[in-house]
LOLO-948191 format. One record per residue (C-alpha): chain; y, z, x. Coordinates in steps of 0.001 Angstrom, whole numbers. Layout:
// residues N
r unit->A | yy->Y | zz->Z | xx->X
...
This chain:
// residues 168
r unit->A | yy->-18926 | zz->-3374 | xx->10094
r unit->A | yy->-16643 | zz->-6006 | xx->11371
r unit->A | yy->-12923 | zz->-6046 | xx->10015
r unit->A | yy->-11035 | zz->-9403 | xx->11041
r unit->A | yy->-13228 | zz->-9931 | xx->13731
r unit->A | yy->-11687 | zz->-6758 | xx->16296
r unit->A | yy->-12242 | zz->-3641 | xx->14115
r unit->A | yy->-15185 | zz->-1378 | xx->14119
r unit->A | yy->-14929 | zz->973 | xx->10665
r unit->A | yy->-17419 | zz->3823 | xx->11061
r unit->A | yy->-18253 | zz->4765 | xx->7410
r unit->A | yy->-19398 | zz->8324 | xx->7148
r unit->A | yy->-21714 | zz->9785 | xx->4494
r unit->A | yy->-20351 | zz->11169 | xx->1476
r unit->A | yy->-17782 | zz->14334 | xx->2213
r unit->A | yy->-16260 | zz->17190 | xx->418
r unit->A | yy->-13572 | zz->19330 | xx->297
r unit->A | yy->-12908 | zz->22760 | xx->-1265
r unit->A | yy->-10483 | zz->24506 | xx->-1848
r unit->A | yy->-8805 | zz->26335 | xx->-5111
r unit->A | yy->-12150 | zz->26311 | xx->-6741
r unit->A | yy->-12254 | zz->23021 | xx->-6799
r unit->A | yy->-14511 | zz->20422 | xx->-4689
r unit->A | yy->-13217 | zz->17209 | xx->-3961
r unit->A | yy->-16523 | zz->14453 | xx->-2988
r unit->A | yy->-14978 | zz->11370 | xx->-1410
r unit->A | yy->-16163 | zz->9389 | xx->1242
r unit->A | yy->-14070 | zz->8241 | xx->4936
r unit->A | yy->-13868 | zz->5318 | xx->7244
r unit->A | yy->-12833 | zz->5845 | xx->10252
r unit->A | yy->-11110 | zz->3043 | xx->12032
r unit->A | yy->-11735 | zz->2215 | xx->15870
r unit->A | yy->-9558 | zz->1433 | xx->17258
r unit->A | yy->-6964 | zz->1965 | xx->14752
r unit->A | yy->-6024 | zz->-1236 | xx->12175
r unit->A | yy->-2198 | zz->-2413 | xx->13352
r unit->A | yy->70 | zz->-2584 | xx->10031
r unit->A | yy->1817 | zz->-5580 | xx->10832
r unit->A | yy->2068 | zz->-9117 | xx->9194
r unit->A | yy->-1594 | zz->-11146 | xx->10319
r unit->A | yy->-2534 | zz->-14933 | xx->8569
r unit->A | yy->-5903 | zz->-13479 | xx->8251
r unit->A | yy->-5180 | zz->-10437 | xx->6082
r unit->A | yy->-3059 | zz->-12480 | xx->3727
r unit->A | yy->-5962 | zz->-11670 | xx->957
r unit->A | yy->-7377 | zz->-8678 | xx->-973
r unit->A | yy->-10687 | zz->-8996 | xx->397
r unit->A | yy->-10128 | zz->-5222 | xx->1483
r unit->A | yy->-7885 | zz->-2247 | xx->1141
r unit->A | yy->-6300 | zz->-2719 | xx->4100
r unit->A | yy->-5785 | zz->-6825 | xx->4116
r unit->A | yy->-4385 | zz->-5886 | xx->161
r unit->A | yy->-1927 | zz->-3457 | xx->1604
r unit->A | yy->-593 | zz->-5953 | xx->4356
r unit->A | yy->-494 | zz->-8949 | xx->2393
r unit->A | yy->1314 | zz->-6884 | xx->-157
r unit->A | yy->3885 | zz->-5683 | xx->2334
r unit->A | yy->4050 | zz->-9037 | xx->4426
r unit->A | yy->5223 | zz->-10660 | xx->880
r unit->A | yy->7816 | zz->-8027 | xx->152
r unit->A | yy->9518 | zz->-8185 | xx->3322
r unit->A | yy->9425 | zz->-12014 | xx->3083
r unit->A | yy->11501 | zz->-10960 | xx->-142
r unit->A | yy->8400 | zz->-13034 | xx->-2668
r unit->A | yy->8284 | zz->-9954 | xx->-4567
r unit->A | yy->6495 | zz->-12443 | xx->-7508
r unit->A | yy->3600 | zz->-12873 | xx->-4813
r unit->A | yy->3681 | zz->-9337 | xx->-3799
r unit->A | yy->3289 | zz->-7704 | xx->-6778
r unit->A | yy->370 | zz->-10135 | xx->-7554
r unit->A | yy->-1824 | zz->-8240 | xx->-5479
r unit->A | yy->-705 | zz->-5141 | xx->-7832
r unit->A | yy->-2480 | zz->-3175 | xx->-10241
r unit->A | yy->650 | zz->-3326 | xx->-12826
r unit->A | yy->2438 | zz->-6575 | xx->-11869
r unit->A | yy->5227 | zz->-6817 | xx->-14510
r unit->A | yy->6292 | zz->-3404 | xx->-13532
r unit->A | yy->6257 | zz->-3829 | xx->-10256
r unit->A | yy->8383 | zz->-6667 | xx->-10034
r unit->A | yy->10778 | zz->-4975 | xx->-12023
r unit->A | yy->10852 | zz->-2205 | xx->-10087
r unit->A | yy->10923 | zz->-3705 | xx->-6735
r unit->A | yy->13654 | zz->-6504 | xx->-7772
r unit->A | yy->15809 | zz->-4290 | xx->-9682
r unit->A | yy->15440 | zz->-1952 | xx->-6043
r unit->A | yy->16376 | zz->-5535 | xx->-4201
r unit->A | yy->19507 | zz->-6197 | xx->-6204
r unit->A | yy->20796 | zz->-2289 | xx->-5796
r unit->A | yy->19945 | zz->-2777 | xx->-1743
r unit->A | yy->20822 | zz->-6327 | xx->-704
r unit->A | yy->18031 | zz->-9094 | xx->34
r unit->A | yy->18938 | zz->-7702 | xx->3844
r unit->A | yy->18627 | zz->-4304 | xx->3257
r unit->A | yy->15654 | zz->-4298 | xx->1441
r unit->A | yy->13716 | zz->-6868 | xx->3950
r unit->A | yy->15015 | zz->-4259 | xx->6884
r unit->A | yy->13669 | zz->-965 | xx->4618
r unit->A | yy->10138 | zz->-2934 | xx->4335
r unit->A | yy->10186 | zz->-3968 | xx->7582
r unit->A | yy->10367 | zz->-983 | xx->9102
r unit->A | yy->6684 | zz->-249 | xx->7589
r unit->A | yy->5291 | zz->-2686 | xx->10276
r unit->A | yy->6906 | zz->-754 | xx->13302
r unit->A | yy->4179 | zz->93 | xx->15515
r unit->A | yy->2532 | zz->2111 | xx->12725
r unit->A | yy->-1598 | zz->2111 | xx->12343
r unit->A | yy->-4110 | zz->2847 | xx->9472
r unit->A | yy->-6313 | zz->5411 | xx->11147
r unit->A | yy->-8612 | zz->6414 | xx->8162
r unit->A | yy->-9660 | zz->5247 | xx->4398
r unit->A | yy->-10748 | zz->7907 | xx->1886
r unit->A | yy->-12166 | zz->6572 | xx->-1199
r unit->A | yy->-13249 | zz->8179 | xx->-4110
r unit->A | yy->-15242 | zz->5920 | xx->-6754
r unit->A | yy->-12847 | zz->2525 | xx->-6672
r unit->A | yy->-9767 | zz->4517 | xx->-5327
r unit->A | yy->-8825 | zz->3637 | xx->-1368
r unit->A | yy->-6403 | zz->5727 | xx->138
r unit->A | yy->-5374 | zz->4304 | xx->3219
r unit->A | yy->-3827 | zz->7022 | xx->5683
r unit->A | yy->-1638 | zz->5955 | xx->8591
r unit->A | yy->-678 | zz->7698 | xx->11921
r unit->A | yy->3078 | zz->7823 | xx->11412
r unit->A | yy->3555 | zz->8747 | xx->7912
r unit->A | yy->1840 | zz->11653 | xx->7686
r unit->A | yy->2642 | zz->12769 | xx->4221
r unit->A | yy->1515 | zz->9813 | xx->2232
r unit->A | yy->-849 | zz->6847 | xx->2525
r unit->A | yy->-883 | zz->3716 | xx->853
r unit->A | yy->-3299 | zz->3779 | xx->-2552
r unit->A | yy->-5113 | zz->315 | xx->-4006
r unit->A | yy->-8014 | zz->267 | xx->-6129
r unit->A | yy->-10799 | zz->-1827 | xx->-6344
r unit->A | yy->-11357 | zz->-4118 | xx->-9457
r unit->A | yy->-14393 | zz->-6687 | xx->-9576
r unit->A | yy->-14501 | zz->-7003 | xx->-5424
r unit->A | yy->-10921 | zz->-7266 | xx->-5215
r unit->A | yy->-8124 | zz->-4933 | xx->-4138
r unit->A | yy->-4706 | zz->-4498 | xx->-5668
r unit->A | yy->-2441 | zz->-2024 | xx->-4815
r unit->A | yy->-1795 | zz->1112 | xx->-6989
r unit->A | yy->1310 | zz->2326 | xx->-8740
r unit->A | yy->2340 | zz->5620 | xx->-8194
r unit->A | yy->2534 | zz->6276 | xx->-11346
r unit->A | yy->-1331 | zz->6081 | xx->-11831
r unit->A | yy->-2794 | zz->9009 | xx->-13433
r unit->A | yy->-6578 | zz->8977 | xx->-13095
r unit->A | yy->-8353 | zz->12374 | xx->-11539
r unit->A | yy->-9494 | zz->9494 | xx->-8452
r unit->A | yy->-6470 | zz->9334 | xx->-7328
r unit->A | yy->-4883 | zz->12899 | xx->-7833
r unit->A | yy->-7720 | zz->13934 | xx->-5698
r unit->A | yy->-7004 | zz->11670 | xx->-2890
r unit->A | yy->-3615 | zz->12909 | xx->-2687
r unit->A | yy->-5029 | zz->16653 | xx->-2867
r unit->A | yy->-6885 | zz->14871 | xx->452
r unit->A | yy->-3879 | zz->13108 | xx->2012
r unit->A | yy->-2372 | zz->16598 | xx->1347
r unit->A | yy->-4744 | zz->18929 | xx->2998
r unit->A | yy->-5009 | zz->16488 | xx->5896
r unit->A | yy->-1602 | zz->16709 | xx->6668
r unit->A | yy->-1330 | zz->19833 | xx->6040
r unit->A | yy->-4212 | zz->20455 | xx->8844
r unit->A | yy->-6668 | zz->22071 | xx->6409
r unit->A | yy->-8580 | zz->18834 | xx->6317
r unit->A | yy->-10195 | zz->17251 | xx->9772
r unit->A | yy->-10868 | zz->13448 | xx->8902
r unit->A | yy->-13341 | zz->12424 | xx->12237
């Protein structure tokens, strides 16, 4: 499938992990070559996990945390959250802290798990970026989400970066 016009995502079959008696079944994309995270007119939409994470980003470090947090799961508490962060920070501090998510960094792979995306990137190893999928649109997720979807991805993300999990 075609992402944007230059991206090739190579969805597998479904997986599973297991480990602690438990079996995680999730499915991957692979992305080849690697999806830049940086600001792009033609992801400014939540036609996809990824596009929803960069438009989402792209609005914060514009500082239109309103239009951001649109393309949330929980808006009202995200724009409290994120403008009460602003207005500890500075309008320049916070626009250099998001910022800095765009430098040279690149979503390699998407785990999903029912209509949780977890989108994992090659330079922050520990985490990844979490929207769900709601009536063919993406919004991102609040990390305060509770649902067994998304514990499991981060039981993924986990064993991934922990090297007990080969995503290829």
């Amino acid at each position: 499938m075609s992402i944007s016009g230059t991206v090739c995502a190579q969805q597998d079959a479904p997986r599973s992990y297991s480990a602690g008696g438990k079996t995680i079944h999730y499915f991957l994309t692979v992305f080849d070559p690697p999806v830049p995270i940086r600001p792009d007119p033609a992801r400014m939409n939540q036609d996809s996990a990824i596009n929803c994470t960069i438009f989402f980003l792209s609005k914060l470090q514009q500082g239109d945390i309103k239009a951001a947090t649109s393309a949330s799961e929980y808006p009202d508490a995200d724009l409290k959250l994120y403008a009460d962060y602003k207005t500890r920070v500075g309008d320049a501090e916070f626009s250099k802290q998001i910022s800095q998510l765009f430098e040279g960094d690149r979503y390699l792979y998407e785990l999903r798990i029912a209509n949780e995306h977890a989108l994992i990137s090659e330079k922050q190893l520990e985490g990844a970026r979490v929207v769900v999928e709601k009536q063919g649109k993406f919004f991102n997720e609040t990390f305060g989400h509770e649902s067994p979807q998304f514990k499991n991805l981060f039981e993924l993300v986990n064993a991934w970066s922990a090297g007990k999990l080969q995503l290829k």
